[in-house]
N, C-alpha and C positions, 0 to 999 in steps of 0.2 A: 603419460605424465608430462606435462608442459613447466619449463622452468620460467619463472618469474624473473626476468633482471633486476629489481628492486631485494630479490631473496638473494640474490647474489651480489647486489653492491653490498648491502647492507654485511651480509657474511664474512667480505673480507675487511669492510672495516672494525665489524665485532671479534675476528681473529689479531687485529690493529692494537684494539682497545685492550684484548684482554694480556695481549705481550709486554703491552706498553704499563698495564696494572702491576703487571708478576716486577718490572723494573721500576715497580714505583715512579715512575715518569709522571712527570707533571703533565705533561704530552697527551694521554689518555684523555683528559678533560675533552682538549681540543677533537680529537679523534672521534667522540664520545658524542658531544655535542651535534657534529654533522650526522653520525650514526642516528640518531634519534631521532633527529629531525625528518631522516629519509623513513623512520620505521613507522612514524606517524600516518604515514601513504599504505604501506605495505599491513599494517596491522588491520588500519580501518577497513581494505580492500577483503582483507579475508575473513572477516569479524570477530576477528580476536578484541575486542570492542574494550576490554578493561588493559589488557596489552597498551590499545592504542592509545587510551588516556593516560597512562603511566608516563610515556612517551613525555608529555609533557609536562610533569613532574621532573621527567628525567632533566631536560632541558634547564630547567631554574637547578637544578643542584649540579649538574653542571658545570654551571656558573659560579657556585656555592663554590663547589671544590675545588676549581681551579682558583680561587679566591684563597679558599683557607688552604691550600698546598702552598703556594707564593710567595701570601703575608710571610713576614719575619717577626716572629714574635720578640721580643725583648728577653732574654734570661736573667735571672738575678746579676752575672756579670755584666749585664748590658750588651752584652754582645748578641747581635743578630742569629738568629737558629731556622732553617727549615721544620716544617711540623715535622716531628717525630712519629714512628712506630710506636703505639703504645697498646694495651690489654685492654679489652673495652670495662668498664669499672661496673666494679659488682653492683653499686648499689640501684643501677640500672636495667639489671637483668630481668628483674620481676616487670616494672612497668613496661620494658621491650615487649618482654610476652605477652602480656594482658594485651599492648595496645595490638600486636600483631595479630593477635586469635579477634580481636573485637573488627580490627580492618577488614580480617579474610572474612567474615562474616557479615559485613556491611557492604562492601563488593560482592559478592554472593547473591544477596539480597538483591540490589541495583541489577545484575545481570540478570537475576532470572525474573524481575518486574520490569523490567524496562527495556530488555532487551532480546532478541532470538539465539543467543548463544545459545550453541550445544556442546558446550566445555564450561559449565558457570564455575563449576567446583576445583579443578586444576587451573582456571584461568585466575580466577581470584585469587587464589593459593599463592600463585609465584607473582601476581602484581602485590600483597600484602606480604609479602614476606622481600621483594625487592624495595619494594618501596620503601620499605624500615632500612635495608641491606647496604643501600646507597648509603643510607645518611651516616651507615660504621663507619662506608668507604672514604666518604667524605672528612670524618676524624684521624683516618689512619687507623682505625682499631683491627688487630692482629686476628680479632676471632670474626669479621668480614667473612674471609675466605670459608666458611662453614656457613654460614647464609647460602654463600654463592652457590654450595655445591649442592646445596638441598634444590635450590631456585632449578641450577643447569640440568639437575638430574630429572626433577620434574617437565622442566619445559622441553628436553631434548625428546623427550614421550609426546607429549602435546603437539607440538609441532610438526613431529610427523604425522602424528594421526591428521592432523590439519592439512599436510601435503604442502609443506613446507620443508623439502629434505636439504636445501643446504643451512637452513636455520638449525635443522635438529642435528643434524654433521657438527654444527659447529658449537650448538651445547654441549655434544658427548666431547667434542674436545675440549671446553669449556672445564666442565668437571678435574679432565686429568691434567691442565692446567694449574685451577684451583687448589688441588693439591699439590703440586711442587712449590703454587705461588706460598702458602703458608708456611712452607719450608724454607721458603727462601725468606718472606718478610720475619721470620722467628728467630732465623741468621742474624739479620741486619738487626734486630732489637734489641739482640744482645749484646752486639758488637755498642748499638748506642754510643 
């Protein structure tokens, strides 16, 4: 087994990122931004090919996020507020799914015409289903952290089979992260 240095920068900044998520840290963004930028290299090298285009999706939200964690909204008191922890709203849950089952199936589709993946159906899986996942993170929505764990559960399997063992080390920690982190953003929301 030969270790990759790009599977291992990459690792300790996704161990960075997800510390820095569980603290809700605006920081993350920043952390988050280099990470993907490096995973662009590492992804394409091993043809994780719908991974590596995610990458740069990742990249613009980002952006996004650190944008909408920052701004200060205005409150009816006028007084300045960080974005809030809030419940992702119901009336979103249906079109979440829809577009997420119609994403993983048009990734899907794109990998196995266009590409030589031999992971079309786990790869597309956790880029359709991140892909949406970011954009909760990027709201602050409290039910993220259940995205994430389906995403980390699945990719920490993926990645190994791919011979990626400090990526997939660092999903299975990902997951029991995930779960303290919604325990602890459930805390803070309440507190509000």
């Amino acid at each position: 087994m030969s270790f990759n240095l790009l599977d291992i920068v990459t690792t300790v900044l996704g161990l960075a990122y997800i510390l820095l998520e569980y603290r809700a840290s605006v920081w993350m963004w920043v952390v988050g931004f280099i990470m993907q930028a490096l995973g662009i290299v590492l992804y394409y090298d091993k043809g994780l090919y719908a991974d590596c285009a995610m990458e740069f999706y990742y990249l613009a939200m980002t952006i996004y996020g650190f944008w909408r964690w920052i701004r200060k909204p205005l409150t009816l008191d006028s007084k300045p507020s960080a974005l809030a922890i809030t419940s992702f709203p119901r009336r979103l849950i249906l079109p979440w799914l829809i577009g997420t089952v119609a994403l993983w199936m048009l990734i899907y589709w794109l990998l196995t015409t266009f590409t030589d993946s031999t992971v079309p159906l786990a790869d597309s899986f956790t880029t359709a289903l991140s892909l949406l996942g970011i954009w909760a993170l990027a709201h602050k929505y409290l039910e993220q952290w259940f995205i994430w764990i389906a995403v980390d559960v699945v990719t920490c399997v993926l990645y190994a089979y791919k011979g990626l063992p400090f990526k997939s080390s660092l999903y299975a920690l990902y997951v029991i992260i995930a779960v303290f982190g919604y325990f602890r953003w459930r805390r803070q929301m309440s507190k509000g």
